[in-house]
N, CA, C and O atoms as a printed pandas DataFrame, in Angstrom:
     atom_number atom_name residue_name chain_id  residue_number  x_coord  y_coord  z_coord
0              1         N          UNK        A               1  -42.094  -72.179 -149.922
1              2        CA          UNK        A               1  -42.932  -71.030 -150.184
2              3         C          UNK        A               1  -44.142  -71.099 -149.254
3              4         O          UNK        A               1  -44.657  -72.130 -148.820
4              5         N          UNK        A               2  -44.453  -70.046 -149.057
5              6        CA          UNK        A               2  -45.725  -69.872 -147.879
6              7         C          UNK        A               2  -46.737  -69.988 -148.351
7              8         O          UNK        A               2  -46.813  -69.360 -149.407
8              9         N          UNK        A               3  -48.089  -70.793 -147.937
9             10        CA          UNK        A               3  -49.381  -70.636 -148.357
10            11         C          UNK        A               3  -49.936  -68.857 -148.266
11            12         O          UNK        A               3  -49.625  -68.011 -147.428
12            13         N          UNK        A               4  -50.694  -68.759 -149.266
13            14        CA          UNK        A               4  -51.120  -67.606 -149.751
14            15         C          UNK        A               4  -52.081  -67.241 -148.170
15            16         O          UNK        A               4  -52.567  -68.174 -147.530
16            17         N          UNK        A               5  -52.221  -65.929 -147.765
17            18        CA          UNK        A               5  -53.135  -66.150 -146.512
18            19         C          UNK        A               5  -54.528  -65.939 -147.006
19            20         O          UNK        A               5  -55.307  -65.931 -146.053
20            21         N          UNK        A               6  -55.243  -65.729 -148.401
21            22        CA          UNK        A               6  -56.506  -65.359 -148.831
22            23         C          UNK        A               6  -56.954  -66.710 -148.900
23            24         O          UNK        A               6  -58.160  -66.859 -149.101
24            25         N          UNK        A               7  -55.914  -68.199 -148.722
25            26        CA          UNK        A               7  -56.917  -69.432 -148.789
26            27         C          UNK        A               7  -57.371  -69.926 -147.529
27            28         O          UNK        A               7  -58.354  -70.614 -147.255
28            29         N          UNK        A               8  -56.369  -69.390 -146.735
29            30        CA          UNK        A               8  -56.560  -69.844 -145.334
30            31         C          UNK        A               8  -55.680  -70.945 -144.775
31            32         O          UNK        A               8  -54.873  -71.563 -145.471
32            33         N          UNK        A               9  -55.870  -71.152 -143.524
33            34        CA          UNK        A               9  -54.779  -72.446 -142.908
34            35         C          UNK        A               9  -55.389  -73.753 -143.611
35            36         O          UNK        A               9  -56.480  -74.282 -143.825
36            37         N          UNK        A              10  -54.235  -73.919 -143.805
37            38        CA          UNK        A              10  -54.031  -75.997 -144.451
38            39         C          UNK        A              10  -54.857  -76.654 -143.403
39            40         O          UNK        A              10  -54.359  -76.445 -142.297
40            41         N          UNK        A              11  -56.262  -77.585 -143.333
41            42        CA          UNK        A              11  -56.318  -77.890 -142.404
42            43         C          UNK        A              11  -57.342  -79.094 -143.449
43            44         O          UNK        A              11  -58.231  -79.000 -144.295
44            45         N          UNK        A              12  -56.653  -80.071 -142.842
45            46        CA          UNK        A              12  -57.081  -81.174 -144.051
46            47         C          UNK        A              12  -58.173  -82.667 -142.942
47            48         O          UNK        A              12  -57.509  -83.673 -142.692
48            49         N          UNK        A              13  -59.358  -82.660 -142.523
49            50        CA          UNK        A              13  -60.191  -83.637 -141.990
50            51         C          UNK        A              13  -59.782  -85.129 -142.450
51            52         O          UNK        A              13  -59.958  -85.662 -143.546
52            53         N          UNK        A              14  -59.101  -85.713 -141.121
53            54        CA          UNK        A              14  -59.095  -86.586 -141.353
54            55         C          UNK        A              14  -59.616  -88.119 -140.368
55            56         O          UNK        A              14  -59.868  -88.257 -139.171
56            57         N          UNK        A              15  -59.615  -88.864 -141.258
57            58        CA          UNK        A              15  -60.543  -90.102 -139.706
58            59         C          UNK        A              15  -59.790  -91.132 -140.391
59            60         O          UNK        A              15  -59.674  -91.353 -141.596
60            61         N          UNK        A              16  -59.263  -91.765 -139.302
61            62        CA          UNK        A              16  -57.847  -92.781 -139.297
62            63         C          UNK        A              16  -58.500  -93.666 -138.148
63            64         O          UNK        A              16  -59.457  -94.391 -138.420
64            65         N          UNK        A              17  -58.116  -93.619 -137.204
65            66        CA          UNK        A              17  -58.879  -94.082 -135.932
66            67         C          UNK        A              17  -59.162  -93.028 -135.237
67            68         O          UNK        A              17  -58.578  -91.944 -135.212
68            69         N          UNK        A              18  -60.294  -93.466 -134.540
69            70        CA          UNK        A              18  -61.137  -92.373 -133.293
70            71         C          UNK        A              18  -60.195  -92.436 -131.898
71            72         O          UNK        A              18  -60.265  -91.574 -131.022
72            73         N          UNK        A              19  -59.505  -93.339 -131.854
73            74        CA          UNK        A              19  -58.772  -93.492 -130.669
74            75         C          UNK        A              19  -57.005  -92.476 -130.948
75            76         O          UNK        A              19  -56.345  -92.026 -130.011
76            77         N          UNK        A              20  -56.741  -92.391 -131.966
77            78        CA          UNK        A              20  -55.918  -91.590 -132.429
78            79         C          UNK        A              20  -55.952  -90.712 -133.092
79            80         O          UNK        A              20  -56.375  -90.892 -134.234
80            81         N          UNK        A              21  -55.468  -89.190 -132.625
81            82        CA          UNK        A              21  -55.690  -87.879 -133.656
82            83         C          UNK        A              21  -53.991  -87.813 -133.978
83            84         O          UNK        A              21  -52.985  -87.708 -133.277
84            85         N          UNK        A              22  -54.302  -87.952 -135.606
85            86        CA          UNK        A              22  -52.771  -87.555 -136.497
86            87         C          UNK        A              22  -53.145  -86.328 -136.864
87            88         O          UNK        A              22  -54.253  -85.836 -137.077
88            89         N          UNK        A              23  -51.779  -85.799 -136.916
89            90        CA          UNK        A              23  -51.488  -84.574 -137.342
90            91         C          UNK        A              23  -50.513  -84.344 -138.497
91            92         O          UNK        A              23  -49.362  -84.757 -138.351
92            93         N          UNK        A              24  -50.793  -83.844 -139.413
93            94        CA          UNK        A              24  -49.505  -83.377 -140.120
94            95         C          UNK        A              24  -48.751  -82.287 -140.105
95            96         O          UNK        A              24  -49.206  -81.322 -139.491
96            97         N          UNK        A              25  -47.696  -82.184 -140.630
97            98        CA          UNK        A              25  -46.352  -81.339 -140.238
98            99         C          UNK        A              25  -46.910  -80.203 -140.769
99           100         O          UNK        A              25  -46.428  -79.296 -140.090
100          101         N          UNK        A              26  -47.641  -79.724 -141.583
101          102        CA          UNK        A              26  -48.072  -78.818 -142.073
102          103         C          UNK        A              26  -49.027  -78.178 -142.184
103          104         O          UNK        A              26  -49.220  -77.217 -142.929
104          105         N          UNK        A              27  -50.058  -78.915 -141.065
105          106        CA          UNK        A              27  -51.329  -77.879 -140.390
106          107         C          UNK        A              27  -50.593  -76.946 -139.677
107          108         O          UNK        A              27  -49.425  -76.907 -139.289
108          109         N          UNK        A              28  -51.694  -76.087 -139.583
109          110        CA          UNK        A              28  -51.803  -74.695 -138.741
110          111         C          UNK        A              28  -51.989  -75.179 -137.440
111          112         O          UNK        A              28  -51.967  -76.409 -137.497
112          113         N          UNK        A              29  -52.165  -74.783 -136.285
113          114        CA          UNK        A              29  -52.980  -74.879 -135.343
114          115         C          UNK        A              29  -54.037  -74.065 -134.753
115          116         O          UNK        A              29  -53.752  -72.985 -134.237
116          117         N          UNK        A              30  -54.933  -74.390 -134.779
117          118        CA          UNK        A              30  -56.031  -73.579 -134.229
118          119         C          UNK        A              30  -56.284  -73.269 -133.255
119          120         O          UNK        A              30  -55.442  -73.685 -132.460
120          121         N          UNK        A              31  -57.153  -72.636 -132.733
121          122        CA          UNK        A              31  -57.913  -72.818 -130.926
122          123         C          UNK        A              31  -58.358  -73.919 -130.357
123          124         O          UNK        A              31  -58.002  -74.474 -129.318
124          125         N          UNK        A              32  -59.453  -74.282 -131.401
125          126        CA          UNK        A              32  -59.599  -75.517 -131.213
126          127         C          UNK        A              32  -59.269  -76.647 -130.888
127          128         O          UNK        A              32  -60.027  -77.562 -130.564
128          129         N          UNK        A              33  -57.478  -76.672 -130.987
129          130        CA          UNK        A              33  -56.923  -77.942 -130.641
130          131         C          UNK        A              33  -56.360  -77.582 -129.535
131          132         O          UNK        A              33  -55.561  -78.453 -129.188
132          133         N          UNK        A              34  -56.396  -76.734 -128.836
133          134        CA          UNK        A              34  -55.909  -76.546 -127.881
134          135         C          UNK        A              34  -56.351  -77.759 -126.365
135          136         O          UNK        A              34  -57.465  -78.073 -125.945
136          137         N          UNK        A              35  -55.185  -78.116 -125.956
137          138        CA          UNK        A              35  -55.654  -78.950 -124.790
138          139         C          UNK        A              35  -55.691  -80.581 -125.209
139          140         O          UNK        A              35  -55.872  -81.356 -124.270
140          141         N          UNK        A              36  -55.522  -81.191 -126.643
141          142        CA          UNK        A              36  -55.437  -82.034 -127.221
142          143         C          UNK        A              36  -54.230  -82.898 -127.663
143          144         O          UNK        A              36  -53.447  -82.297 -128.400
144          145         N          UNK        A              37  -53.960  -83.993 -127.413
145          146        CA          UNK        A              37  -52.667  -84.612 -127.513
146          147         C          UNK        A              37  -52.794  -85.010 -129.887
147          148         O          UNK        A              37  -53.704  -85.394 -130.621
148          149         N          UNK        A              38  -51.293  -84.597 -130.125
149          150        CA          UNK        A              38  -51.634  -84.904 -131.769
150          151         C          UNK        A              38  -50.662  -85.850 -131.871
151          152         O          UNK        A              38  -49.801  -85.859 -130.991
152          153         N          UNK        A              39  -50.621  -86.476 -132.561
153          154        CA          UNK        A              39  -49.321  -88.050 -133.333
154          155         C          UNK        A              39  -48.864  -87.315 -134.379
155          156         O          UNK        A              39  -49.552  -87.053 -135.366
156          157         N          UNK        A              40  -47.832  -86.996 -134.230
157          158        CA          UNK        A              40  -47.346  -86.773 -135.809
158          159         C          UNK        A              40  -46.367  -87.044 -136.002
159          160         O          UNK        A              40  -45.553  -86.821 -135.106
160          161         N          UNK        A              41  -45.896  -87.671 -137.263
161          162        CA          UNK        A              41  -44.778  -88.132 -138.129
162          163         C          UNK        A              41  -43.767  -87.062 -138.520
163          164         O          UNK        A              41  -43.892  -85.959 -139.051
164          165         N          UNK        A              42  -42.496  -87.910 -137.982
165          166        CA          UNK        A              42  -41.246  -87.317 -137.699
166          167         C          UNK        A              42  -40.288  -87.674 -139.129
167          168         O          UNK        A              42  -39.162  -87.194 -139.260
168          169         N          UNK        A              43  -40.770  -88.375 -139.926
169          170        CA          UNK        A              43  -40.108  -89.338 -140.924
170          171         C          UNK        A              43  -39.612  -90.654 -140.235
171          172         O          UNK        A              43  -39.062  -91.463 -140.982
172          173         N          UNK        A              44  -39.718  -90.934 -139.080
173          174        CA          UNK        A              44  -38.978  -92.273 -138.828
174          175         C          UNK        A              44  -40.057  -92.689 -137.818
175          176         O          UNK        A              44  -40.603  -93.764 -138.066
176          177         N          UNK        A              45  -40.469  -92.008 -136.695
177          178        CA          UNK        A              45  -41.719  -92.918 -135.983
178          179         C          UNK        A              45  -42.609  -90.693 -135.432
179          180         O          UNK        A              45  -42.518  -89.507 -135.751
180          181         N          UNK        A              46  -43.393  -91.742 -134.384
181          182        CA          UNK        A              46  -44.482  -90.875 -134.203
182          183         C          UNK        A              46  -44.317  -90.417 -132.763
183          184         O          UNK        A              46  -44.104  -91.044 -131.725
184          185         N          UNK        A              47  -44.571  -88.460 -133.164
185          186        CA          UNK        A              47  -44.298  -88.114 -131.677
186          187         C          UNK        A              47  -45.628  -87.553 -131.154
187          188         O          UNK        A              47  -46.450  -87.287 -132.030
188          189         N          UNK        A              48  -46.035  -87.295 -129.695
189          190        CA          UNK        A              48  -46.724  -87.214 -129.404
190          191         C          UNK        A              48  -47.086  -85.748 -128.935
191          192         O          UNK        A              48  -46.485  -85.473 -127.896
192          193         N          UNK        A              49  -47.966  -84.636 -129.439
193          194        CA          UNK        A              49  -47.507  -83.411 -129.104
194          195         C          UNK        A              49  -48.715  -83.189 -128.748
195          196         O          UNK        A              49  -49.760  -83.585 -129.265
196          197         N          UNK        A              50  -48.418  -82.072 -127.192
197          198        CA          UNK        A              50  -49.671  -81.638 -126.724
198          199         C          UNK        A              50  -49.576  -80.304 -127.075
199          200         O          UNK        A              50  -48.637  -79.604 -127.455
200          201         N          UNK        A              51  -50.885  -80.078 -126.842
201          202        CA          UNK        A              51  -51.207  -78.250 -128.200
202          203         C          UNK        A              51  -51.620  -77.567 -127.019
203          204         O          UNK        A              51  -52.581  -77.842 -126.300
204          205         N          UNK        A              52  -50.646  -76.488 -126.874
205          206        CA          UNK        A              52  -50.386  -74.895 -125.829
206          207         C          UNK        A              52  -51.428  -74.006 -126.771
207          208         O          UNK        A              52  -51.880  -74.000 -127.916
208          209         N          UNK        A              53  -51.510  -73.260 -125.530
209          210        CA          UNK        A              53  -52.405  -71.758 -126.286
210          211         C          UNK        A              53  -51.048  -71.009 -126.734
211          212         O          UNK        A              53  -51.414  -70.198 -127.584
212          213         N          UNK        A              54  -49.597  -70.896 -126.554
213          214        CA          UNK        A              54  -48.777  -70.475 -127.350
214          215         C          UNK        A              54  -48.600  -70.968 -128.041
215          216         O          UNK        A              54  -47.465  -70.593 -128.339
216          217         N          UNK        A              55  -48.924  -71.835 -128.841
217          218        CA          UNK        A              55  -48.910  -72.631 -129.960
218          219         C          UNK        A              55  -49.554  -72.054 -131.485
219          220         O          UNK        A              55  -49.087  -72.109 -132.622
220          221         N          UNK        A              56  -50.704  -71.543 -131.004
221          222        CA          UNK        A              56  -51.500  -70.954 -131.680
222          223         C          UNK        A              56  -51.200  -70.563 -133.076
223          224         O          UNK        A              56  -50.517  -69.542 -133.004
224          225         N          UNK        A              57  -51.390  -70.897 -134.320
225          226        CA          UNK        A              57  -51.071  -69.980 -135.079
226          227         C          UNK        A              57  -49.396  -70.251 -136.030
227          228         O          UNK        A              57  -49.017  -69.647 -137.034
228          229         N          UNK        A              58  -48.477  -71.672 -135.043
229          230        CA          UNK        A              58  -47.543  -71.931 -135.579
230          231         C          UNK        A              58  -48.229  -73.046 -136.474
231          232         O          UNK        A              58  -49.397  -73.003 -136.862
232          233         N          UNK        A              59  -47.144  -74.238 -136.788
233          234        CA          UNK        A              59  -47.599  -75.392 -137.827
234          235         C          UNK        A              59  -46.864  -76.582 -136.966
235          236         O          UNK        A              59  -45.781  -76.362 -136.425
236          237         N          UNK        A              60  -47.441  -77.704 -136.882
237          238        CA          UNK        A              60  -47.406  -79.179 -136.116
238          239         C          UNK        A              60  -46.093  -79.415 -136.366
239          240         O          UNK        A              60  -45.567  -80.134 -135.517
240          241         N          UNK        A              61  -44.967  -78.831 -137.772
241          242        CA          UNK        A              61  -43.508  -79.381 -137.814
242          243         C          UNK        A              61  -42.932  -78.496 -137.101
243          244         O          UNK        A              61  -41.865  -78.907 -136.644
244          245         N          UNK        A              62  -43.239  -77.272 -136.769
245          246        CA          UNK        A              62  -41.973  -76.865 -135.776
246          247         C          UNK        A              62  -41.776  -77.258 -134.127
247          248         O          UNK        A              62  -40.927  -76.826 -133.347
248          249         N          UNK        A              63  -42.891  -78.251 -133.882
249          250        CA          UNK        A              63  -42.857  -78.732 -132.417
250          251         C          UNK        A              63  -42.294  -80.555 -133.105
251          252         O          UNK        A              63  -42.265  -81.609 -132.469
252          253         N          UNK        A              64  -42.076  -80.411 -133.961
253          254        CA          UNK        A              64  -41.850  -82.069 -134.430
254          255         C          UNK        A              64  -40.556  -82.458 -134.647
255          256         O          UNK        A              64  -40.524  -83.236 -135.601
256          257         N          UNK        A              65  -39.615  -82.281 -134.237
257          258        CA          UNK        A              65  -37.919  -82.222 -134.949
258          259         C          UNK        A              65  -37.824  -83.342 -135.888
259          260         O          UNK        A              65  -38.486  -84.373 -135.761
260          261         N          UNK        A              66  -37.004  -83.125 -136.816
261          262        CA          UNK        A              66  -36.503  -84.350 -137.575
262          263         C          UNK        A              66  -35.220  -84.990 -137.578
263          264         O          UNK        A              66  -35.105  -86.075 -138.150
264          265         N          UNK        A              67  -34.117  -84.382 -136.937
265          266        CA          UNK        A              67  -33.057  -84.301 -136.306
266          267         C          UNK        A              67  -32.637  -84.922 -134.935
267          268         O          UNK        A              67  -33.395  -84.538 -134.044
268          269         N          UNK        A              68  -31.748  -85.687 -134.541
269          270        CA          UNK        A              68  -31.089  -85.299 -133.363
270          271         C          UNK        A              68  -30.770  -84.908 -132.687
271          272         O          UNK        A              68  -30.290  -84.194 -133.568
272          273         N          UNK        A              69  -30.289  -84.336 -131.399
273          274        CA          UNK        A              69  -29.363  -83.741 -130.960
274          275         C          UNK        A              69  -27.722  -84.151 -131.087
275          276         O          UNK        A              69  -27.357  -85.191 -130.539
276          277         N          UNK        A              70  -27.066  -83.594 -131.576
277          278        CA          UNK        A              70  -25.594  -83.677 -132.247
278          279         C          UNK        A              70  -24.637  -83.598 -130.787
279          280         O          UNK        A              70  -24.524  -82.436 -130.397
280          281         N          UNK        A              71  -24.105  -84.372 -130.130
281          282        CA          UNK        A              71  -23.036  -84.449 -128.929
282          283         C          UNK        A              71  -21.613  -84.931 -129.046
283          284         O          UNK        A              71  -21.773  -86.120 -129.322
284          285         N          UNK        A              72  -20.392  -84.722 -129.001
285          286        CA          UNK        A              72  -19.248  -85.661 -128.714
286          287         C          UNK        A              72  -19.314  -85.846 -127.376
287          288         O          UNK        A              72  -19.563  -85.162 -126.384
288          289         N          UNK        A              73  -18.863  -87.571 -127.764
289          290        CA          UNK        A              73  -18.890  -88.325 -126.741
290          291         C          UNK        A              73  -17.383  -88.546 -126.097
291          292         O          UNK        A              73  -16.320  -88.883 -126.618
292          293         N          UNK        A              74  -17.737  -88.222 -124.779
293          294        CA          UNK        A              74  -16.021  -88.049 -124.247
294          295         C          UNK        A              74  -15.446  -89.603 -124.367
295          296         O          UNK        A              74  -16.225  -90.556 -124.412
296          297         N          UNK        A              75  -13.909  -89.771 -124.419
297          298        CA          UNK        A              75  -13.682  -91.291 -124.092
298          299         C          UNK        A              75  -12.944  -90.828 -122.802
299          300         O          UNK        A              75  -12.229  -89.826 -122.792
300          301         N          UNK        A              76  -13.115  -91.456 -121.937
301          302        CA          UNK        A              76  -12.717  -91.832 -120.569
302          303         C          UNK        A              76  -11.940  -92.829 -120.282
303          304         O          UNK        A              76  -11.547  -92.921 -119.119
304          305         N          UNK        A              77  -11.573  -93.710 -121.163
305          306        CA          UNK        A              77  -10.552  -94.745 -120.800
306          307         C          UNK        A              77   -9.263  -94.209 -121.401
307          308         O          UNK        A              77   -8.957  -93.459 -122.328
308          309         N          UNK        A              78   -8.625  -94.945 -120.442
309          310        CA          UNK        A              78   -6.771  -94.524 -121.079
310          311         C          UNK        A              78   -6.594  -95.052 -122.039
311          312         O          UNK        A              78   -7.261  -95.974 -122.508
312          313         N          UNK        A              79   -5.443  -94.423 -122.582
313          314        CA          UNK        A              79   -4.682  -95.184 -123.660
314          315         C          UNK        A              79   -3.631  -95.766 -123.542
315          316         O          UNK        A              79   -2.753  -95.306 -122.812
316          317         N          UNK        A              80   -3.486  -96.791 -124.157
317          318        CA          UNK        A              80   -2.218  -97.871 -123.884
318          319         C          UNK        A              80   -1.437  -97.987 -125.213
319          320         O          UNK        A              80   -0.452  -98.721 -125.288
């Protein structure tokens, strides 16, 4: 379900280390972050996302996948 828009964007202050800005999957993005590298948690480790002025206005999980990419892998050796 969508946050109501009369509360405004999720945007939660946080201080972890000064040398690292985390992000969560469920901020907004602002103007403000524009030009800024964010860490955010994928469920398994941490990716590193830099914030576009097209960015604007989406939320930190849709640049974050949680998934794979899904491939078959050819086999190339013969069979005997």
């Amino acid at each position: 379900m969508a946050r109501s828009s009369w509360k405004g964007p999720y945007i939660q202050n946080q201080k972890v280390n000064n040398s690292k800005n985390l992000a969560l999957r469920n901020f907004k993005i602002m103007p403000n972050f524009v030009g800024k590298d964010y860490l955010t948690y994928n469920g398994k480790s941490f990716i590193k996302i830099k914030v576009l002025e097209e960015m604007i206005g989406h939320k930190f999980g849709e640049f974050c996948f949680t998934r794979k990419e899904f491939s078959f892998s050819k086999n190339n050796g013969t069979k005997n």
